[in-house]
TIKOLBA-298827 format. One record per residue (C-alpha): chain; x, y, z. Coordinates in steps of 0.1 Angstrom, whole numbers, plus 5000, padded with zeros to 4 digits. Layout:
<atoms>
> chain  x  y  z
> A  X  Y  Z
...
</atoms>
This chain:
<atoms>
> chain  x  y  z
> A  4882  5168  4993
> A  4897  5167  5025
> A  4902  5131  5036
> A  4888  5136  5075
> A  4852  5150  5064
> A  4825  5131  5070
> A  4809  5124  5040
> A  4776  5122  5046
> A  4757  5110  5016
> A  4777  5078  5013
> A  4776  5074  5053
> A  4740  5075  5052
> A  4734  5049  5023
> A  4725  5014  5035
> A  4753  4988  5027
> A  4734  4961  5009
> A  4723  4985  4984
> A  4705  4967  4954
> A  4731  4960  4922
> A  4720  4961  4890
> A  4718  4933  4871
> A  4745  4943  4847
> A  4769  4942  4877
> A  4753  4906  4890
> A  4760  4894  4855
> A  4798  4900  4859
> A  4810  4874  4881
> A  4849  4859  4871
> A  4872  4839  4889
> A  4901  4855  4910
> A  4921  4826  4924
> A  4963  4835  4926
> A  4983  4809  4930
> A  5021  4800  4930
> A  5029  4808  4898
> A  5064  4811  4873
> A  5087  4837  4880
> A  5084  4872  4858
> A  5108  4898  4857
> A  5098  4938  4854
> A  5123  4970  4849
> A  5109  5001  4867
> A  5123  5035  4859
> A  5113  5069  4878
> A  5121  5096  4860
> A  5117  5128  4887
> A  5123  5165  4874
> A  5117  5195  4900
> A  5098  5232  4885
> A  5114  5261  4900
> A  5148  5246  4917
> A  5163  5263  4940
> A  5189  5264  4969
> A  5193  5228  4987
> A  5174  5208  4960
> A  5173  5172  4969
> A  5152  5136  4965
> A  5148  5104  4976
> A  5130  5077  4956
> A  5123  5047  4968
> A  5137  5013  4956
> A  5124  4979  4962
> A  5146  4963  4993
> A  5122  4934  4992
> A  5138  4897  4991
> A  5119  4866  4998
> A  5095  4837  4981
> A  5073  4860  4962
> A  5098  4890  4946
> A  5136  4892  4943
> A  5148  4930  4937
> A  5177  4937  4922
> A  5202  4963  4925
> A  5189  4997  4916
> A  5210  5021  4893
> A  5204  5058  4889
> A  5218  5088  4867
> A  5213  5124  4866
> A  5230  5161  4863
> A  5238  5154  4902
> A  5262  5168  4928
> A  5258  5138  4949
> A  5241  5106  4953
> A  5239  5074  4974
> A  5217  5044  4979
> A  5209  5050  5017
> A  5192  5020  5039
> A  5167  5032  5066
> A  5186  5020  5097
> A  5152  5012  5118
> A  5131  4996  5088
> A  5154  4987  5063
> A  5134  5006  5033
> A  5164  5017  5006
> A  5166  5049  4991
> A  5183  5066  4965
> A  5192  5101  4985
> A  5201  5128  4958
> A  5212  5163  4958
> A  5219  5190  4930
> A  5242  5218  4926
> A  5228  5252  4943
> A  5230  5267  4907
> A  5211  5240  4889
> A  5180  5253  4875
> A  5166  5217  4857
> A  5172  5193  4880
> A  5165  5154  4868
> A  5170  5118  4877
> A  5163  5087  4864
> A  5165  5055  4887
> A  5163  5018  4870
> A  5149  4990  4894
> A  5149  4955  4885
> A  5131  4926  4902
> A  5110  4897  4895
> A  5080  4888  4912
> A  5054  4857  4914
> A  5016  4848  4927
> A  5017  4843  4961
> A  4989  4822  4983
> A  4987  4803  5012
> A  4975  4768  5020
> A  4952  4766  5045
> A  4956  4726  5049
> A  4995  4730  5055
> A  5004  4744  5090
> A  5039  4747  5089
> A  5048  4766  5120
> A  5078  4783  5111
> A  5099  4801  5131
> A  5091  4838  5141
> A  5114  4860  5128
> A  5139  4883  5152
> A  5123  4914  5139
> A  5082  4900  5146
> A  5081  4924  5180
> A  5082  4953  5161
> A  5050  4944  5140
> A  5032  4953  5171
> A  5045  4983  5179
> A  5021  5020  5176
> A  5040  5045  5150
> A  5024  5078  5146
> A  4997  5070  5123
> A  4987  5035  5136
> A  4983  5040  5175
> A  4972  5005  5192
> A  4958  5020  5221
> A  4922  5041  5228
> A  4898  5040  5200
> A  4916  5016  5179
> A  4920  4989  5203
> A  4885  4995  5215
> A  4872  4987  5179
> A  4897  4959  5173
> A  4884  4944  5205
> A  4849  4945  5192
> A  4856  4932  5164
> A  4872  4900  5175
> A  4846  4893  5205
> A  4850  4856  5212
> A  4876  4848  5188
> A  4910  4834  5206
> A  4932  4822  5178
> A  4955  4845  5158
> A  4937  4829  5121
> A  4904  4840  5134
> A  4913  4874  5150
> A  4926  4883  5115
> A  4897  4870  5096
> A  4873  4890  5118
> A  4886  4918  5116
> A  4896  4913  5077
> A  4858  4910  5074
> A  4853  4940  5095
> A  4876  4962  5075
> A  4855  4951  5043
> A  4821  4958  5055
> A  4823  4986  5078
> A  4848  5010  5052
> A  4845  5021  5021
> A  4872  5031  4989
> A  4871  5071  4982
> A  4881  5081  4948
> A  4882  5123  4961
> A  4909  5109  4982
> A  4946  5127  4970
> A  4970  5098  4964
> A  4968  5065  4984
> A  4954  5084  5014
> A  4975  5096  5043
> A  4966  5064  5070
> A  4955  5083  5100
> A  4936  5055  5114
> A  4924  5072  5145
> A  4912  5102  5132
> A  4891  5081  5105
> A  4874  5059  5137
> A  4871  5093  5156
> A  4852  5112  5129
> A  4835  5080  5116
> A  4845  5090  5079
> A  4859  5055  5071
> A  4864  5062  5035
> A  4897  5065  5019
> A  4920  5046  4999
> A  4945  5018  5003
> A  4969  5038  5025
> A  4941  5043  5046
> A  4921  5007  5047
> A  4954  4986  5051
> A  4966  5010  5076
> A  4935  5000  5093
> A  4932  4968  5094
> A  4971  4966  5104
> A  4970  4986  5134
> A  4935  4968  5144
> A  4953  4933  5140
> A  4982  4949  5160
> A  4961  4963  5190
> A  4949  4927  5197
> A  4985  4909  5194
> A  4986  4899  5159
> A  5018  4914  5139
> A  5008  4931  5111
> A  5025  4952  5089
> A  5016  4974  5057
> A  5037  4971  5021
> A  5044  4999  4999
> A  5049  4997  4963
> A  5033  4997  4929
> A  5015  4979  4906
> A  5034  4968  4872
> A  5012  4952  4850
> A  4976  4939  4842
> A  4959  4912  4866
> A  4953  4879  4850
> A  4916  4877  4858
> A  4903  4906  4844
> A  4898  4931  4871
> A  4912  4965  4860
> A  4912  4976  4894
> A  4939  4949  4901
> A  4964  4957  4881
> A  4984  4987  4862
> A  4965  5001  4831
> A  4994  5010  4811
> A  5034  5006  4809
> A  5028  5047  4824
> A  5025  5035  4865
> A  5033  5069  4874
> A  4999  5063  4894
> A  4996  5030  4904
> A  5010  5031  4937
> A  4992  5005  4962
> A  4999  4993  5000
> A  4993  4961  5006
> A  4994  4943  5042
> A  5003  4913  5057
> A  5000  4891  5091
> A  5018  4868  5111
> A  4998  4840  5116
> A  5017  4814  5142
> A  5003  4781  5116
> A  5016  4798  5084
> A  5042  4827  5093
> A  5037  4857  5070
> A  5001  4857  5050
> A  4990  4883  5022
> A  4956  4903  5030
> A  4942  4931  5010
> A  4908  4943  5022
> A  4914  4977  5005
> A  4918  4960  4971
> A  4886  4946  4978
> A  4869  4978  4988
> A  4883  4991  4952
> A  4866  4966  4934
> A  4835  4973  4949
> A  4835  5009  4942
> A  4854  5010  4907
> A  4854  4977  4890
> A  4823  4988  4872
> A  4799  5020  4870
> A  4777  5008  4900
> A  4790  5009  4938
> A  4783  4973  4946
> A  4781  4977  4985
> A  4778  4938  4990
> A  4813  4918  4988
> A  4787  4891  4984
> A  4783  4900  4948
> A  4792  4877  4925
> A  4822  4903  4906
> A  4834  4912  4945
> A  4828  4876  4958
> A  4861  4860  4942
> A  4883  4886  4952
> A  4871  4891  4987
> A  4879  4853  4993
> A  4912  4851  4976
> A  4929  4881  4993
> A  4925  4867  5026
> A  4957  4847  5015
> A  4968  4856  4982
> A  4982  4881  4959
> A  4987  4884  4921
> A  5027  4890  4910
> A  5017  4920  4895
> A  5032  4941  4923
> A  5063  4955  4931
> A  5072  4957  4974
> A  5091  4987  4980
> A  5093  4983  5017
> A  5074  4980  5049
> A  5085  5014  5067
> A  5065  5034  5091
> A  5082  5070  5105
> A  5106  5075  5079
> A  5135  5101  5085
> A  5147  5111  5052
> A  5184  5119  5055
> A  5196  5156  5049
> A  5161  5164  5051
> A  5154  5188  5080
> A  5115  5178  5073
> A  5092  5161  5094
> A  5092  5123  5090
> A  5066  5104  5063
> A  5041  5085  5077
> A  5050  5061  5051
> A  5075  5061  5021
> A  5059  5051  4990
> A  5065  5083  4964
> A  5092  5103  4954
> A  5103  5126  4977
> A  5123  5163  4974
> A  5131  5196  4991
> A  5140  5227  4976
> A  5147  5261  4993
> A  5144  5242  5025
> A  5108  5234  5019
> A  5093  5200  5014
> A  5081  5193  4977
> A  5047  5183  4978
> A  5047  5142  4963
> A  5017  5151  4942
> A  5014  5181  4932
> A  5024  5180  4890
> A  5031  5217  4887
> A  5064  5220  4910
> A  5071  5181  4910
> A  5068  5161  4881
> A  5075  5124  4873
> A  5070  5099  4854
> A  5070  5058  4866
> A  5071  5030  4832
> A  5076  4995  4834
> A  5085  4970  4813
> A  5084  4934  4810
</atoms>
């Protein structure tokens, strides 16, 4: 299903639908919070159907260092002409850029990342004011998905009617985000995170790609820096959601954006409304359209703030030129990438483009 149409039936259905009591009955504790360190090897194995002339790929690495993950180094082998770890000059997202021999007609690579990652989550009593970092301006710029002009700021500016400080513009509109969109399962992948075309046709489903997207370029359009993470999720959550966390060791599909804001108190704070919007319409066989519910309830409060280690940050890029790549930029670069014949592989389509994701522990 195309991501733009309007679906009507779930449109039309009021939000604070009745839940059954099966669902009522359900409620856990989600509460992350700084935890021990745990370390995770990720290999992407990526082989390309029908190679031919000017076959290339870039995966992405994780090229995220700070208090909640530490990458590591990736390494990478393959039958390969060429290869190089490339950094993205205006975002710093890393790469491994790839190309095979013209005659090549099985292409593969296998790329080994390493990092360690930890709970994150904020204390609201502690205002430590840190400083803003050089880069913070650029956390308020428009890219091509997330304009913060017409529509956008319009809505954003609803939303946060009467609030003046940065902690309650991004709670209101956090809380906006939650109620007023909904997770799509149709939707291919982790959505495509056109945000103006989803408020212009009011179809305000989709999936994190979309959601986050949202809520960051609504936080940007009214002066708060927001920015979306890309990466993957690498093992089970702790509190027994398994909409929070990988299913398997196999995370070929586990990709998830996440977002954070810069609050001027706390510097850089976690946020996931989508994860709460996936709870809501997967964490059990109802839709529970209330994050009042007591299964939503714990999670919608936490992720104002927090984050379970279970993740692995790739980057925070917008506009991405690959390089060699005559293509148009990616909105965003959180899957494997390739050409072949001069054409653009599509990222998930299993017939021409096949890989395979595992972690371990």
């Amino acid at each position: 299903m195309d991501r733009r149409t309007f679906v009507a039936a779930a449109a039309a259905a009021p939000f604070a639908t009745a839940v059954s009591p099966v669902a009522l009955a359900q409620a856990r504790t989600y509460a992350p919070a700084t935890s021990d360190w745990r370390t995770f090897e990720v290999v992407t194995r990526l082989d390309i159907a029908n190679a031919g002339p000017g076959t290339r790929a870039w995966i992405p690495v994780p090229n995220v260092n700070n208090d909640w993950q530490q990458s590591s180094p990736s390494t990478w082998s393959g039958n390969l002409r060429e290869a190089a770890l490339v950094t993205d000059p205006a975002s710093g997202a890393q790469m491994i850029a790839v190309a095979w021999s013209d005659t090549e007609k099985a292409p593969y690579l296998e790329v080994t990342s390493r990092f360690r990652a930890r709970n994150r989550s904020i204390d609201w009593s502690r205002k430590t004011r840190p400083a803003a970092p050089s880069d913070l301006g650029d956390h308020l710029k428009p890219t091509a998905l997330l304009p913060t002009d017409g529509i956008v700021a319009k809505t954003a500016a609803s939303a946060v009617s009467g609030k003046t400080s940065d902690l309650d513009k991004a709670r209101a509109l956090y809380d906006w985000v939650v109620h007023n969109t909904y997770r799509d399962p149709a939707v291919r992948g982790c959505g495509v995170g056109d945000i103006k075309g989803m408020l212009e046709t009011g179809n305000l489903g989709g999936k994190c790609a979309d959601l986050n997207a949202l809520f960051v370029g609504l936080c940007r359009s009214v002066g708060v820096p927001a920015r979306d993470l890309y990466g993957i999720r690498v093992a089970k959550s702790a509190f027994g959601y398994k909409e929070l966390g990988a299913g398997s060791t196999d995370i070929s599909k586990a990709q998830h954006c996440r977002a954070e804001v810069w609050l001027t108190d706390y510097g850089w704070v976690a946020m996931d409304p989508a994860d709460v919007a996936k709870v809501m319409r997967q964490e059990t066989s109802v839709w529970i359209r209330e994050p009042r519910n007591a299964l939503v309830a714990p999670v919608y409060g936490a992720l104002f703030g927090a984050w379970e280690g279970n993740w692995m940050g790739y980057n925070a890029a917008h506009d991405v030129a690959l390089p060699g790549s005559k293509g148009a930029k990616l909105g965003f670069l959180m899957y494997p990438q390739a050409e072949t014949r001069g054409e653009r592989v599509d990222s998930l389509d299993p017939d021409t483009f096949k890989y395979k994701i595992t972690v371990a522990a």
